[in-house]
C-alpha positions in Angstrom: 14.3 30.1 21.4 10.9 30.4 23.2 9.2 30.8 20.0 10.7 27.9 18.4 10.0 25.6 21.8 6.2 26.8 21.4 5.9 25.8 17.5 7.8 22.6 18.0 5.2 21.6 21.0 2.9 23.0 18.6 3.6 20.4 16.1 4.0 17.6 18.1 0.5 18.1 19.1 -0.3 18.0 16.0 1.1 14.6 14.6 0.2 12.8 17.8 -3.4 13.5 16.8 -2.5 10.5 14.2 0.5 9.0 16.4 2.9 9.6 13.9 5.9 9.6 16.0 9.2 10.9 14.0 12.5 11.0 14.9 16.1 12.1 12.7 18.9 14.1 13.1 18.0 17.7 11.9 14.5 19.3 12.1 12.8 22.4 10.4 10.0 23.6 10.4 8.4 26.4 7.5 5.1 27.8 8.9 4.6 30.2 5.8 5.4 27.5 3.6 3.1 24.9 5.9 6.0 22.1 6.0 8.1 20.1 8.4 11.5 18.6 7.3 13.0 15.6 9.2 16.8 14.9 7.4 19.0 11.7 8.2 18.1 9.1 9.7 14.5 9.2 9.6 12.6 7.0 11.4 8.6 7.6 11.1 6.6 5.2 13.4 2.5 5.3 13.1 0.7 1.9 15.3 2.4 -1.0 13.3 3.6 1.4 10.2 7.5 2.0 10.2 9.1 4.1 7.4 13.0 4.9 7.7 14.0 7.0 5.1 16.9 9.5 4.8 14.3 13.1 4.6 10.8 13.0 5.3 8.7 16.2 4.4 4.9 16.7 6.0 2.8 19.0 4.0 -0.2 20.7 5.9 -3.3 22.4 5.1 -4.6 25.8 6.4 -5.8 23.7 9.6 -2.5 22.7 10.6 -3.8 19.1 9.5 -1.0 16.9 7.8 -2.3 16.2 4.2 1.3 13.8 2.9 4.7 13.4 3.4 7.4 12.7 1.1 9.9 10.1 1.9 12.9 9.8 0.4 16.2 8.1 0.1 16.8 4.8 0.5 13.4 4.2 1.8 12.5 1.0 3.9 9.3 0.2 5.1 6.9 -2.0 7.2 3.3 -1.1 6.1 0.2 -3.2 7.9 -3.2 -3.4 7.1 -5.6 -5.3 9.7 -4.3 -8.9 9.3 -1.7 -8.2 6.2 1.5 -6.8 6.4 4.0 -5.4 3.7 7.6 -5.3 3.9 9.5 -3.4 1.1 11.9 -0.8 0.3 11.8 2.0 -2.9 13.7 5.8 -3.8 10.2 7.7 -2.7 7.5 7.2 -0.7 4.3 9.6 -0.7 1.5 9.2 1.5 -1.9 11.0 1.1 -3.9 11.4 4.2 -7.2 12.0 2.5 -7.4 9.4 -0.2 -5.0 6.7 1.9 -2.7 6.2 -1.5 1.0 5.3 -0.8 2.8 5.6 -3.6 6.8 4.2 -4.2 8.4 5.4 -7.0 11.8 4.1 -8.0 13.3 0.8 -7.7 9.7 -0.3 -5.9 9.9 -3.6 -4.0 6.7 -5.0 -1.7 6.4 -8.5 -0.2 3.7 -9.4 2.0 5.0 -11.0 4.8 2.3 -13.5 5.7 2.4 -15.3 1.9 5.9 -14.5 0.8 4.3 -13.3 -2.5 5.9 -10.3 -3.8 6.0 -7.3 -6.5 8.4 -5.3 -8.2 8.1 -2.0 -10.3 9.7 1.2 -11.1 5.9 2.2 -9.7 3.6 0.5 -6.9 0.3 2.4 -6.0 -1.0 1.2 -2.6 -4.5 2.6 -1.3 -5.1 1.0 2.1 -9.0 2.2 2.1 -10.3 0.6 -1.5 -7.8 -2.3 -1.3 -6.0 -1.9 -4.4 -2.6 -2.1 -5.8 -1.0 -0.5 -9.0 2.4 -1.7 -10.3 4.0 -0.1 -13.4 7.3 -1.1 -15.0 9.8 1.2 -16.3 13.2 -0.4 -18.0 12.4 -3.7 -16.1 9.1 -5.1 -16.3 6.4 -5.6 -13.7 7.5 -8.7 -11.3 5.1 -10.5 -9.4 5.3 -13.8 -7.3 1.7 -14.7 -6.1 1.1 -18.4 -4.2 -1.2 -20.6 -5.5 -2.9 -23.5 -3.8 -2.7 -26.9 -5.3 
């Protein structure tokens, strides 16, 4: 019990670095296999970012450093990004660390709630540091609402 106490600290320590503060109903953690795995009712919360999902895996390097979690099942998110801020929901969500890419796969939905513009994909490739965005279709096509001044 001790030992588990100690790694759980351990980890803590770890994603507060970042602020990623996580909460669900059932924990593990893999230190051979470098993961931690958050199932049911998963609620990730990082400055304005919120991600509830129903499992969330972190991946970590060597360092102990978080490198990307996994998000999965019926995903719902609030993503910001200085004054913009996204609101959507999608099957998976995986954010890289190092390159800043969030990527929703399946049944992707984003809407940026300051315009009220919108897209929809069976893919949407978000990458926070270049300022791009990637949508794909799949058996639907690509859907996008932008507002245009008159």
């Amino acid at each position: 019990m001790k030992k588990i106490f100690i790694i759980f600290i351990l980890f803590i320590s770890i994603i507060n670095a970042k602020t990623l503060h996580i909460t669900s109903k059932k924990f593990y953690y893999d230190s051979n296999k470098m993961i931690s795995v958050f199932i049911g009712d998963v609620n990730a919360t990082e400055g304005k970012d919120n991600i509830l999902a129903q499992k969330m895996v972190i991946y970590f390097n060597k360092n102990k450093k978080p490198i990307k979690y996994i998000a999965e099942g019926n995903v719902k998110f609030v993503l910001s990004d200085e004054n913009v801020t996204y609101k959507g929901h999608c099957d998976k969500l995986i954010y890289n660390f190092l390159t800043t890419d969030t990527d929703l796969i399946g049944n992707a939905y984003v809407k940026k709630i300051e315009t009220n513009e919108s897209l929809s994909g069976n893919e949407i490739k978000l990458n926070k540091r270049n300022k791009t965005i990637e949508v794909k279709g799949g058996k639907k096509p690509v859907n996008i609402i932008i507002k245009v001044n008159e």
